[in-house]
C-alpha positions in Angstrom: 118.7 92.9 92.6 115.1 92.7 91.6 114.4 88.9 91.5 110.8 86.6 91.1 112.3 83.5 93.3 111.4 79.7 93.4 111.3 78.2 97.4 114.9 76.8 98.2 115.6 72.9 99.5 119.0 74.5 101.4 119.5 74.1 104.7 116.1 72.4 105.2 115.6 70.7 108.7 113.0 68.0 109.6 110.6 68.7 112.7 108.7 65.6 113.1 106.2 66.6 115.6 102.4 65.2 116.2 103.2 62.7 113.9 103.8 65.4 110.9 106.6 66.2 108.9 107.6 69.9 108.9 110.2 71.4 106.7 112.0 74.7 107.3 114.2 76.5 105.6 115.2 80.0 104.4 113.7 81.5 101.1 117.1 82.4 100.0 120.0 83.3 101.9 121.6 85.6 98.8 119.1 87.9 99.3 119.1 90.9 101.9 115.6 89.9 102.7 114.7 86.2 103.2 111.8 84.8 104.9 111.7 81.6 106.6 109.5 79.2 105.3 107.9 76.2 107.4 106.6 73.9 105.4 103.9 70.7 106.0 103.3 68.2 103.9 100.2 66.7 106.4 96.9 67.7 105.6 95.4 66.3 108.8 97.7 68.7 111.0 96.1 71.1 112.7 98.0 74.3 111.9 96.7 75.9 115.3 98.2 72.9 117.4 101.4 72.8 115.6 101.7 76.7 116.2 101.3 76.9 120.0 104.2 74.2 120.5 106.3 76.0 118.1 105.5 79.5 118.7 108.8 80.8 120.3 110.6 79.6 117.2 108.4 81.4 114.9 108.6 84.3 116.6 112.2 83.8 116.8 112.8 83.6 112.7 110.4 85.9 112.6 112.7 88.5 114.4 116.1 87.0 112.6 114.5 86.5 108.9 111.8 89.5 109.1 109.0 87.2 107.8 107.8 84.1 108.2 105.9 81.7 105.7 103.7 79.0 106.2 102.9 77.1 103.3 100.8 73.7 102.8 98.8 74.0 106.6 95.3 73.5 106.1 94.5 76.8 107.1 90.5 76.6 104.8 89.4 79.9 106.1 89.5 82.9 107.9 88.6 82.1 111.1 91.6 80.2 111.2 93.6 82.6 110.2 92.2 84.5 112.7 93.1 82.5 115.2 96.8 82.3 114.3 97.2 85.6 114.0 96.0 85.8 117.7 98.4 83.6 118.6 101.6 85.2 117.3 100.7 88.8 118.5 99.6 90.7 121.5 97.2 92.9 119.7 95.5 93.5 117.0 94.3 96.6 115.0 91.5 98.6 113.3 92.4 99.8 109.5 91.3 103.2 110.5 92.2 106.3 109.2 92.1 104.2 105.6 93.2 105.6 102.1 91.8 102.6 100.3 89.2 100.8 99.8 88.9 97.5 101.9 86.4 95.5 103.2 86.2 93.5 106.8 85.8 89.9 106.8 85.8 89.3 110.3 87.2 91.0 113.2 90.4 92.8 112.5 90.3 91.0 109.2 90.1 92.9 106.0 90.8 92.3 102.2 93.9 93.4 100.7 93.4 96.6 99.2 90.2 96.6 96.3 91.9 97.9 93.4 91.0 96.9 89.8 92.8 93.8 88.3 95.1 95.7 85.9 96.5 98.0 88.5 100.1 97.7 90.3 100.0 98.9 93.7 103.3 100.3 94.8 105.9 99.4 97.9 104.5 100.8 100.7 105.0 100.0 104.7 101.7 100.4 106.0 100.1 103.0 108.2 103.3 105.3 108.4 101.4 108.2 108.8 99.2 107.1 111.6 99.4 107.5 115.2 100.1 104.0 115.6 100.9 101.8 113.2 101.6 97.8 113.1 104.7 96.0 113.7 103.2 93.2 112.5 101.6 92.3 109.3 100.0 89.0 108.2 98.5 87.9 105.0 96.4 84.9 104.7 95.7 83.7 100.7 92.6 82.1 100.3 92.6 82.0 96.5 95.6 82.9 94.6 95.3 84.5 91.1 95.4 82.4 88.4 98.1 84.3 86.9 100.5 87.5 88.7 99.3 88.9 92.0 102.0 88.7 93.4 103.2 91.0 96.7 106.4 91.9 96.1 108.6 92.6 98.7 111.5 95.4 99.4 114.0 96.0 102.3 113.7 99.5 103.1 116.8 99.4 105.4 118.3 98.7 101.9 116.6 101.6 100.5 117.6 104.0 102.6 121.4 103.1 102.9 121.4 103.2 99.2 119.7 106.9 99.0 122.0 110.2 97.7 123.5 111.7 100.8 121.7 115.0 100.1 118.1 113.5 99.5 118.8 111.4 102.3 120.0 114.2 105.0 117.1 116.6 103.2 114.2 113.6 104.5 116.0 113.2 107.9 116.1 116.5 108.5 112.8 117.9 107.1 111.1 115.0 107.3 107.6 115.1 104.9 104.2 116.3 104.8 101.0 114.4 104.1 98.6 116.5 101.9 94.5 115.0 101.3 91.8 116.3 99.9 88.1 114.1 100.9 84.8 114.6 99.3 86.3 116.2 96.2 84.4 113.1 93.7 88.1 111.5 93.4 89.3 109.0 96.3 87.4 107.8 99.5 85.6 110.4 101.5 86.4 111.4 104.9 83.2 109.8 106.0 85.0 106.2 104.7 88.4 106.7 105.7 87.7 107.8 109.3 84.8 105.6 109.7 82.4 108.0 111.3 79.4 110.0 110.5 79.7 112.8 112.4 81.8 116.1 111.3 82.6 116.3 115.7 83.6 113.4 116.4 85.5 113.6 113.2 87.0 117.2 114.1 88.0 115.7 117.3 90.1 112.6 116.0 91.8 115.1 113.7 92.6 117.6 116.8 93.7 114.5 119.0 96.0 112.8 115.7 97.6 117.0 116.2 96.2 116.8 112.3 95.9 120.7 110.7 92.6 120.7 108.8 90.4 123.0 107.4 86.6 123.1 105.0 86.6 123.6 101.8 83.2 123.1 101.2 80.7 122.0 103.2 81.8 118.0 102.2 85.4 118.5 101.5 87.8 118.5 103.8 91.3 119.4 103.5 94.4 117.8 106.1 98.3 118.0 106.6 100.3 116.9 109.0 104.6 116.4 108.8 106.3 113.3 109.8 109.7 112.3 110.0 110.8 109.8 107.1 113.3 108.0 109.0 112.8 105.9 111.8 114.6 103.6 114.2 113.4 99.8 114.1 112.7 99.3 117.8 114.4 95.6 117.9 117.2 96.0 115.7 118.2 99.7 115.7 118.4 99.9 111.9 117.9 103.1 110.4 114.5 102.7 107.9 113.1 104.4 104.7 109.8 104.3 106.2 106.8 106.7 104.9 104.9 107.1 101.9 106.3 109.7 100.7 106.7 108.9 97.3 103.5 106.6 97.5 101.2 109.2 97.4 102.9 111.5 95.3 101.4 112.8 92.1 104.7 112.1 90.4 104.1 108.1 91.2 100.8 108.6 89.0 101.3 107.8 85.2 101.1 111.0 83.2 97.9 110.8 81.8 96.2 109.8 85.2 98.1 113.0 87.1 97.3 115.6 84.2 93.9 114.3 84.4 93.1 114.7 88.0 94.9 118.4 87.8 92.7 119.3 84.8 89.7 118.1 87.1 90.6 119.2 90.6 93.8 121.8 90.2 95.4 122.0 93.8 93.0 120.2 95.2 94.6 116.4 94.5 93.0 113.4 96.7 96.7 112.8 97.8 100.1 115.0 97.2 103.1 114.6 99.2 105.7 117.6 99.9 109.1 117.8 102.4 108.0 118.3 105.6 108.5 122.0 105.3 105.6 122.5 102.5 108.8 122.4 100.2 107.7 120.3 96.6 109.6 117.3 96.1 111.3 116.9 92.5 110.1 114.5 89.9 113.6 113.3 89.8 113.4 112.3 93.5 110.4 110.8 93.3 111.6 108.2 90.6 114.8 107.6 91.9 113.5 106.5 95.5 110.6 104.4 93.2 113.9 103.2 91.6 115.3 101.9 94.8 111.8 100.2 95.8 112.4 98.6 92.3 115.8 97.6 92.8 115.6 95.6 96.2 112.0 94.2 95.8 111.6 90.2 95.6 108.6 88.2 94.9 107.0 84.6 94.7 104.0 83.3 94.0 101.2 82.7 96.2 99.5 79.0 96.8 96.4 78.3 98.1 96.5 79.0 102.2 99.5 80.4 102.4 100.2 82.4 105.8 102.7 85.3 106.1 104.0 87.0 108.8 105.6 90.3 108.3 108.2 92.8 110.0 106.0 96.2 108.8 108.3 98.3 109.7 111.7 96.8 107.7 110.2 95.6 104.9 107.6 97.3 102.3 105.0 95.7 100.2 103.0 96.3 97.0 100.8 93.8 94.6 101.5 93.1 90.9 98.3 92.9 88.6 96.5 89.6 88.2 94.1 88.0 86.2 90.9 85.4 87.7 89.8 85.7 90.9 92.4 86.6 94.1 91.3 86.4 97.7 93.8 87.4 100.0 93.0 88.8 103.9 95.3 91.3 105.9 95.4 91.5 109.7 97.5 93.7 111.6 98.9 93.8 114.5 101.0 95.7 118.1 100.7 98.5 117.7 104.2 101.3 117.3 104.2 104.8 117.8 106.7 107.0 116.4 106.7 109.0 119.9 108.0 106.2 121.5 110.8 105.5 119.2 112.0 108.3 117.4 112.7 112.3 118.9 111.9 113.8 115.7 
């Protein structure tokens, strides 16, 4: 079902509004996940104008279609992205508690994750082990690659409903466990991913996220916490495959990489991932539920000033590796918390 897919003419309907022509359609209605795409062919429109008189609708194919695509605004820079990302949510978020590396551009706007070129970066919903995490997510591409860099895109209802009973009713029942190592030389340092200085105030986010944690050496610190790996979209009731569970699992490393970091750090792993009981997850497992991001991920390429709005929580994303140069800025946005939608 995997599938790279050209922008459909089906269905298309004209909005002729502030003197501007604005097509909409869906990216493809065979697919279990298809965005709706808006479409301008007027340079001179603002995209902020246009947005607040069609707002509702957006918002409305945004919760029928799960994303939203906005493709040929003039949308030059961040600010203005900014600005439409205010528009379409009620608030926006921090990237705290980070596991990568990103950098802010403006306020609540960060890069997409800083990973070399030549790296894939797997399907992932983000933030599933914070306290809160975004229902929203929106991606603004200020200079596509000249070739790949894509972010594919997976349905993780689909995911799920296709899992093995047994795995399945093992993760609903268990849930899993998050396992990091900071300081160790190998991944970000708790100093970046919390964003604080101070081993307190750090200790005391830790104590309020109910994280276990403990000092392995005066720099390294070592967490765990459990989480369930199903949860309940709060609009649509679905059942979701949401977590990274096999994400940050060693077995999603390539060999070499894996047996490297073990040669260098033993146990003691930046990331590892377990059943929520401490219990290790199988190889097998890990592959086959990387299998099933595989199987149900589509893609497109990116043009210049694209904007895409996302459903977080039912659909995953990754990036594909590129070549040139790639600019492309995250914001996220209203906030979730798994206490107020799950009884796990």
């Amino acid at each position: 079902m995997k599938s790279k897919i050209k922008l459909s003419s089906s269905k298309r309907k004209l909005i002729s509004k502030e003197q501007c022509s604005v097509i909409s359609y869906p990216l493809n209605v065979e697919l279990s996940f298809s965005p709706w795409v808006y479409q301008c062919s007027d340079q001179e429109l603002d995209p902020i104008a246009w947005l607040k008189v069609n707002k509702q609708e957006v918002l409305e194919k945004y919760k029928d279609n799960r994303g939203v695509l906005l493709r040929g605004f003039s949308i030059r820079d961040e600010c203005a992205f900014l600005k439409l990302v205010q528009e379409l949510s009620v608030q926006q978020l921090n990237y705290v508690d980070r596991s990568t590396p990103r950098s802010t551009i403006v306020d609540k706007v960060y890069t997409s994750t800083s990973y070399p070129k030549a790296q894939t970066i797997a399907q992932h919903n983000e933030g599933s082990y914070w306290q809160q995490w975004p229902e929203k997510l929106f991606f603004y591409v200020k200079q596509p690659a000249n070739s790949g860099g894509e972010t594919p895109f997976a349905d993780v209802s689909q995911v799920l409903s296709h899992m093995p009973d047994k795995l399945r009713l093992q993760f609903e029942e268990l849930g899993w466990m998050f396992l990091r190592h900071y300081g160790s030389g190998f991944g970000m340092s708790w100093q970046e991913a919390f964003q604080v200085e101070d081993k307190a105030e750090l200790e005391l986010i830790l104590r309020d996220n109910q994280t276990k944690f403990s000092w392995c050496d005066v720099e390294i610190l070592r967490t765990h916490k459990s989480y369930p790996a199903v949860h309940t979209h709060p609009i649509s009731g679905n059942s979701l495959w949401f977590n990274h569970a096999a994400f940050f699992n060693s077995h999603s490393l390539s060999s070499d990489m894996r047996e490297g970091l073990k040669g260098s750090l033993g146990s003691s792993l930046p990331t590892e991932t377990f059943f929520g009981n401490g219990d290790v997850i199988p190889e097998s497992a890990v592959k086959l539920i990387n299998d099933l991001y595989e199987q149900f991920t589509i893609k497109f390429e990116w043009q210049k000033y694209d904007f895409f709005l996302l459903d977080n929580m039912s659909i995953s994303h990754g990036r594909k590796s590129y070549e040139g140069e790639r600019q492309v800025f995250v914001a996220m946005a209203d906030p979730i918390s798994s206490t107020e939608i799950n009884n796990w």
